[in-house]
C-alpha positions as CSV (number, residue, x, y, z in Angstrom):
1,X,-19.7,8.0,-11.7
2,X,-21.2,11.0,-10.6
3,X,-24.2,12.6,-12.0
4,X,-22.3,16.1,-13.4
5,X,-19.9,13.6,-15.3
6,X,-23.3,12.1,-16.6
7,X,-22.0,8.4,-16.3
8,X,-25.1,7.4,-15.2
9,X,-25.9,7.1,-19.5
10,X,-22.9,5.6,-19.6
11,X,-21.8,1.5,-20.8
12,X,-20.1,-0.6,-19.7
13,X,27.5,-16.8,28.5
14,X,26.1,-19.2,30.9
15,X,26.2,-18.9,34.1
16,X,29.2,-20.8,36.4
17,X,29.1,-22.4,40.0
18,X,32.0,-20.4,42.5
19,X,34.0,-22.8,44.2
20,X,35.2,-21.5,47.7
21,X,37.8,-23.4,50.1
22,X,35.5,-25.0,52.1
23,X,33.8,-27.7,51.0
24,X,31.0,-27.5,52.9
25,X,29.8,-24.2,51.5
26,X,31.1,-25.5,47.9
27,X,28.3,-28.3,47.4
28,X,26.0,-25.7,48.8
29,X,27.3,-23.0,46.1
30,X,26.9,-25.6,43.3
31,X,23.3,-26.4,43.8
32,X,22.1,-22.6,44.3
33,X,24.0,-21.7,40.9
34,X,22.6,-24.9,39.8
35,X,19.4,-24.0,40.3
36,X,20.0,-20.7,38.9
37,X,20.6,-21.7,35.7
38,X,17.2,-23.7,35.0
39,X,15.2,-20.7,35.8
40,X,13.2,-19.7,32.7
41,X,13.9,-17.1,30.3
42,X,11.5,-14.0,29.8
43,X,8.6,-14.9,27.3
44,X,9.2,-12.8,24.4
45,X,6.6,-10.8,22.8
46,X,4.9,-12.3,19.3
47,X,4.4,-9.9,16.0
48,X,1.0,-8.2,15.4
49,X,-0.7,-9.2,11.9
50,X,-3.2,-6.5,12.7
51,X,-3.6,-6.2,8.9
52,X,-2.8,-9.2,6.8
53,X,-2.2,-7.3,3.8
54,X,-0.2,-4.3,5.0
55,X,1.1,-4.5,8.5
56,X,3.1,-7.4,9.6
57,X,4.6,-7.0,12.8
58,X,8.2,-7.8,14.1
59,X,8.6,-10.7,16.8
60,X,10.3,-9.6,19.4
61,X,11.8,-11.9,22.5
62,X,12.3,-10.1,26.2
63,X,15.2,-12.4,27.4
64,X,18.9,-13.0,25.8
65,X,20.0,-10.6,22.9
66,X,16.5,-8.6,22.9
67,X,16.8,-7.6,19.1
68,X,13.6,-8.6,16.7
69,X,15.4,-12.5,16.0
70,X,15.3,-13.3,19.6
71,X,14.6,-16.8,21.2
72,X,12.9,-16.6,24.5
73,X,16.0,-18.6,26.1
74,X,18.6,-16.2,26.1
75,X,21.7,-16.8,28.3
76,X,19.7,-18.5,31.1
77,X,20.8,-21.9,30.3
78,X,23.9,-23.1,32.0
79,X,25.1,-25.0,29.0
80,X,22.6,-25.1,25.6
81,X,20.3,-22.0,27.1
82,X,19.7,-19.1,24.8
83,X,20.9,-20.8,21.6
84,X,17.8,-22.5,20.7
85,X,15.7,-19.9,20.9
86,X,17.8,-17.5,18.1
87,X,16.2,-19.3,15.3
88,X,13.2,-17.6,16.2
89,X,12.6,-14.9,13.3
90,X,10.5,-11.4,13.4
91,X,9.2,-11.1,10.3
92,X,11.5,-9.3,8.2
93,X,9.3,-8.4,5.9
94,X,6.4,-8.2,8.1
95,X,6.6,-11.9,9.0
96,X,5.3,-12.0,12.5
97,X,7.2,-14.7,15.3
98,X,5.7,-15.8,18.2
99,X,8.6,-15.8,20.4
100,X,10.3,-18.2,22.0
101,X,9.6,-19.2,25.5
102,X,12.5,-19.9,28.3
103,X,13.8,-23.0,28.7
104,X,12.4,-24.7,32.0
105,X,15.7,-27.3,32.0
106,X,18.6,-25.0,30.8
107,X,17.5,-24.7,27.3
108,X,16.8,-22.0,24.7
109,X,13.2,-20.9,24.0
110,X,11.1,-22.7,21.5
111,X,11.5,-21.0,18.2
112,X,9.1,-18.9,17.2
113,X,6.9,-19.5,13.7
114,X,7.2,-17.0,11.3
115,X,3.3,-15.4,11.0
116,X,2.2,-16.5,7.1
117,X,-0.1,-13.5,6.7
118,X,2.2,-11.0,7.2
119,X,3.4,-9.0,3.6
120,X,5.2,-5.5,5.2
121,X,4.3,-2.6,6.2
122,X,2.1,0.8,5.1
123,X,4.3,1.0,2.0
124,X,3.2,-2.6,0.7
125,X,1.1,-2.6,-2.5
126,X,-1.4,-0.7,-3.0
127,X,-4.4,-1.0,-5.6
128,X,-6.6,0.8,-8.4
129,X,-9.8,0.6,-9.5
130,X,-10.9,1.2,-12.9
131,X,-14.2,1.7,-14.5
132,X,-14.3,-0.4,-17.5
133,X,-16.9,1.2,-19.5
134,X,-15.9,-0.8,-22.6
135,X,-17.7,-3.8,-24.3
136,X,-16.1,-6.8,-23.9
137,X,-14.6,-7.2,-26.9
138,X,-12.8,-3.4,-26.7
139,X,-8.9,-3.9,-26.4
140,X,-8.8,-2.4,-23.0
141,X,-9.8,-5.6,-21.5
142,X,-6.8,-7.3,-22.7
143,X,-4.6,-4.2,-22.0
144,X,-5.7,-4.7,-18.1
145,X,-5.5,-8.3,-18.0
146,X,-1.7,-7.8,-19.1
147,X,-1.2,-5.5,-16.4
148,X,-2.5,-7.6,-13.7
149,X,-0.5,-10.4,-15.7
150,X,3.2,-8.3,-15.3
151,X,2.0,-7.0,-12.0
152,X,0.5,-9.7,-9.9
153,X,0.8,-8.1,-6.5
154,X,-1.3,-5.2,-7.6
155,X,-5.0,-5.3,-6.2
156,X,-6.5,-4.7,-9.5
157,X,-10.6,-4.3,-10.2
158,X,-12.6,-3.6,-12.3
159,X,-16.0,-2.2,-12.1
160,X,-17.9,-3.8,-15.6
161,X,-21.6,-1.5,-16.9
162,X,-23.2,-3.9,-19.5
163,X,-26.0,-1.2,-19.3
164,X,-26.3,1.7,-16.9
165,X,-26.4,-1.7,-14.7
166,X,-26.9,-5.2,-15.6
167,X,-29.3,-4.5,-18.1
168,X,-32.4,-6.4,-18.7
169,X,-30.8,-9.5,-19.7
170,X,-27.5,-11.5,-19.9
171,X,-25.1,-11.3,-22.7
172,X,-22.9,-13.9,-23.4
173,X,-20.2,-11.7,-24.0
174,X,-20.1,-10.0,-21.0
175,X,-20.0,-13.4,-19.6
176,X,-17.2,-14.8,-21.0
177,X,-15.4,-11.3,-20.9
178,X,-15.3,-11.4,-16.9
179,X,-14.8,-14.7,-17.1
180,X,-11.1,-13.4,-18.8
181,X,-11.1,-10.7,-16.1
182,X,-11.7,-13.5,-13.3
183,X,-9.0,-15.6,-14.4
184,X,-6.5,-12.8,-14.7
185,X,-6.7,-12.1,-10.9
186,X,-8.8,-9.0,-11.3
187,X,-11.8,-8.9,-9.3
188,X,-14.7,-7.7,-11.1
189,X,-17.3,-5.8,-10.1
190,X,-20.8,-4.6,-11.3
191,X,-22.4,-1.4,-11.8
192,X,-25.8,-0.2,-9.8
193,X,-26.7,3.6,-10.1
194,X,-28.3,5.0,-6.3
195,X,-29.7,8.1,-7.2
196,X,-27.8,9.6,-4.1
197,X,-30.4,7.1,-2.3
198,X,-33.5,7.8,-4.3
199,X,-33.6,4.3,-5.5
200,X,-35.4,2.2,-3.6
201,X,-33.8,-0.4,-1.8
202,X,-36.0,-2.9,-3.3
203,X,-34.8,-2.2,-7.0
204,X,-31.0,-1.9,-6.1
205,X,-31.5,-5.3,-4.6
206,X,-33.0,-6.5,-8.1
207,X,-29.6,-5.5,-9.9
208,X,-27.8,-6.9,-7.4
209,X,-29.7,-9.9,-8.0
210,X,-29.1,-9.9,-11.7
211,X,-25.4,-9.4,-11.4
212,X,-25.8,-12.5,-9.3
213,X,-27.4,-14.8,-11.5
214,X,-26.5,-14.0,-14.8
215,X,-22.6,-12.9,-13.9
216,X,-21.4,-14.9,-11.1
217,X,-17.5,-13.9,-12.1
218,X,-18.6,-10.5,-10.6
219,X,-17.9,-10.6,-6.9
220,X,-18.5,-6.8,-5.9
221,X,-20.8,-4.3,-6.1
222,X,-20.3,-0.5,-7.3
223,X,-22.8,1.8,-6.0
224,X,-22.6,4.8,-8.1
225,X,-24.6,8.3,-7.1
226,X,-23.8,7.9,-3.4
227,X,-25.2,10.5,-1.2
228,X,-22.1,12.8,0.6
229,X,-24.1,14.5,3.2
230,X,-25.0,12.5,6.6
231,X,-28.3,11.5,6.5
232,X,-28.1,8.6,4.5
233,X,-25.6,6.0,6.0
234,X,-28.3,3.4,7.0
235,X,-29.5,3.5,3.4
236,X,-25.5,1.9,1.9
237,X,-25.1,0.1,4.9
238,X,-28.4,-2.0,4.5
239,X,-27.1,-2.4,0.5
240,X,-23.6,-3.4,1.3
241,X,-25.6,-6.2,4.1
242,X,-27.9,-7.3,1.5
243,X,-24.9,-7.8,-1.3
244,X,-23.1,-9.6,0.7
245,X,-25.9,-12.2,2.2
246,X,-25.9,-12.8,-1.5
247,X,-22.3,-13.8,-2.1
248,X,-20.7,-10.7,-2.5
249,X,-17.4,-10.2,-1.1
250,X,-17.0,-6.2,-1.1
251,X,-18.7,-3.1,-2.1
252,X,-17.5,0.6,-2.9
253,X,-19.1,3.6,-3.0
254,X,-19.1,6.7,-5.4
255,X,-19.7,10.1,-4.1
256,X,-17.0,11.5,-6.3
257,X,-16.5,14.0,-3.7
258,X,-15.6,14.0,0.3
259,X,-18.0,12.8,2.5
260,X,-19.3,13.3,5.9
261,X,-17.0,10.6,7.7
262,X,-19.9,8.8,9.2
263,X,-20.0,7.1,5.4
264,X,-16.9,5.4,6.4
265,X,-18.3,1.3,6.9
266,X,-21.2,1.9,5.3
267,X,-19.4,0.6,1.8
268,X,-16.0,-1.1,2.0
269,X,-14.3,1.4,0.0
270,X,-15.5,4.8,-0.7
271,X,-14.5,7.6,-3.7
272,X,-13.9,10.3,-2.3
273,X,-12.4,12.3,-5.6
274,X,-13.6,12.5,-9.0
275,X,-12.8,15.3,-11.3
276,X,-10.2,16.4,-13.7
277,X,-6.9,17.1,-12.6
278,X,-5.2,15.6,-9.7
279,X,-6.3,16.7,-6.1
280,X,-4.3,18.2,-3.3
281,X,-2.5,15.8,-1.4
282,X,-3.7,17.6,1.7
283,X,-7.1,16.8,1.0
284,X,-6.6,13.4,1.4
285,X,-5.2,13.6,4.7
286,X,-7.1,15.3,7.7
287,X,-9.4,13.0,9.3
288,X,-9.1,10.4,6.8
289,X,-5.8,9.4,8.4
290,X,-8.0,8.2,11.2
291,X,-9.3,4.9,9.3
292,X,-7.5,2.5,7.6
293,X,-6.4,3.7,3.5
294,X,-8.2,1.0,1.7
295,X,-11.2,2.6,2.7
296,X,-10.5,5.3,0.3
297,X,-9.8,5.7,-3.3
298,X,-9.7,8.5,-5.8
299,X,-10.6,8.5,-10.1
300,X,-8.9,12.1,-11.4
301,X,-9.5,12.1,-14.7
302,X,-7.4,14.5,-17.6
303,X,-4.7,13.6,-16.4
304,X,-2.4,13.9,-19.6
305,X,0.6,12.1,-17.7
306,X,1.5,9.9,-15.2
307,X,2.8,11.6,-12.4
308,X,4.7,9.3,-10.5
309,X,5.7,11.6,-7.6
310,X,1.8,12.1,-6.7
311,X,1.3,8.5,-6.6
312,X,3.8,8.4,-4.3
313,X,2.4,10.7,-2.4
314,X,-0.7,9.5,-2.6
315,X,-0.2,5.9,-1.6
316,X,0.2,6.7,1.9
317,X,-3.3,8.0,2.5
318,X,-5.8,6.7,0.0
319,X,-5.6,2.4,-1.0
320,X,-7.0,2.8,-4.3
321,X,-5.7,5.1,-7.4
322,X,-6.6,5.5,-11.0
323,X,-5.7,8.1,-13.3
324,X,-6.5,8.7,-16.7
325,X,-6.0,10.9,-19.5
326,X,-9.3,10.4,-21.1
327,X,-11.9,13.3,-20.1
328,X,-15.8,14.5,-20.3
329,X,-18.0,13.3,-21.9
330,X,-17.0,9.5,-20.7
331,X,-13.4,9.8,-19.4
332,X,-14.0,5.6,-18.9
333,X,-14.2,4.6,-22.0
334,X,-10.5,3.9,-22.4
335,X,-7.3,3.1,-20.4
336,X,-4.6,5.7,-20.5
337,X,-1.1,4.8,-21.8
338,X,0.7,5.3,-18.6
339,X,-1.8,2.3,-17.4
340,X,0.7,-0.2,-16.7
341,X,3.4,2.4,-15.6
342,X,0.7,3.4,-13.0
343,X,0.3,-0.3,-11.9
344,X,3.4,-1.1,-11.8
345,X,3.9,2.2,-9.6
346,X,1.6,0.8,-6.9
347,X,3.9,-2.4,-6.3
């Protein structure tokens, strides 16, 4: 964490023909409404999956009924056009359709397939990520393994310190301890101090490098000390590019404070709080509402309770939350007891 909270010493109806009088103009009426009927229905529109993991879109057909379960057929068919085509489903839960396309010959549309990525909207869960600055063999790793356990929708991580960093060699129990983290659905991820960018590239690529071959359960990187002010961005962008040319699947980013908003790519997720007390919900907002919420999360520390109605609020703007009781020196070297009541508060 940051350098003031000196956790850089820290560890780990169909259509029908007229008929007229004369029969002349009658066979003539029948063909025209005839070919009337076969005329294709209005190809409806299909759901955006725009985010896989928070914003599944609604399919939506343009012919018949026009609502979001919509075959493309509608009531173009003289006999079996527009029924086909209703089976076609929007997701209701964000499930996107691609909706169904008129009938050529009288039928209903083709039904549209419900989109498999799509999990809901903006409200859908959200995550935390907690800096487990324990030893392996401290209860908190089972207390968040039994968390992610009786909350499995939760994006849980958890950023493991064997030593201010990897350390200068591998220990066993660190190993098998993410090993328990990996296997509980928690993505782990490893510790590497930046010196708000005074360490040379070259030596954060040799802890990268460590975490790489001697824990490869970790699959993200933490960059602790990250500069705030522009200047730097080229500097965590090159990091995050080397970490993941190694095998990494994500980085974040600790400032513990706002940043200039020219940071925002440079990690995949970036701190943008860390103090005691909980922060203004206003402060999250602003021009952070201009990039996607999982690029943000926020680590208030003394928090003496869970406050559900700021997570709430919270959820909206920032993707990641973690609270704790626990306070300077080390407010990481525990979990508070509102943990699981705080995970289960970001399904």
């Amino acid at each position: 964490m940051k350098r003031a909270c000196a956790v850089d010493t820290w560890v780990a109806a169909g259509h029908r023909p007229m008929i007229v009088a004369a029969l002349a103009l009658a066979v003539a009426g029948l063909s025209a409404c005839s070919e009337d009927s076969n005329q294709p229905g209005p190809t409806g529109n299909g759901g955006s999956l725009n985010d896989a993991a928070a914003k599944g879109g609604q399919g939506q057909g343009g012919a018949g009924a026009g609502g979001t379960n919509v075959g493309g057929g509608g009531n173009a068919g003289s006999s079996t056009g527009g029924t086909a085509g209703s089976s076609a489903t929007g997701g209701a839960a964000g499930n996107s359709g691609a909706a169904g396309t008129g009938g050529t010959a009288g039928t209903g549309g083709v039904a549209g397939n419900a989109g498999a990525a799509g999990t809901g909207g903006t409200s859908s869960a959200s995550g935390v990520i907690v800096p487990l600055y324990t030893y392996p063999d401290d209860s908190t790793w089972d207390a968040i393994c039994a968390s992610k356990s009786a909350h499995p929708t939760v994006d849980v991580r958890a950023i493991i310190n064997p030593d201010n960093g990897p350390g200068s060699s591998k220990d066993s129990l660190f190993v098998s301890g993410i090993a328990k983290l990996s296997n509980a659905g928690i993505v782990v991820l490893g510790y590497v101090a930046t010196g708000y960018a005074s360490k040379s590239e070259a030596e954060a690529h040799t802890e990268i490098d460590a975490y790489k071959s001697w824990y490869p359960g970790v699959t993200g990187i933490f960059f602790d000390e990250m500069q705030s002010a522009a200047g730097d961005e080229s500097y965590y962008a090159a990091l995050t590019q080397y970490a993941k040319t190694q095998g990494f699947s994500s980085t974040v980013g600790n400032p513990g404070t706002d940043v200039a908003e020219s940071y925002v790519g440079t990690v995949d997720t970036i701190f943008i709080y860390e103090t005691d007390g909980l922060p203004a919900l206003s402060a999250l907002g602003g021009w952070h509402s201009n990039h996607d919420r999982k690029n943000f999360g926020i680590i208030p520390y003394a928090v003496p309770t869970m406050d559900a109605v700021f997570v709430a609020g919270a959820r909206p703007l920032v993707g990641y939350i973690y609270l704790t009781d626990d306070d300077l020196p080390n407010p990481w070297d525990s979990l508070p007891p509102y943990f699981d009541a705080l995970v289960g508060a970001l399904e």
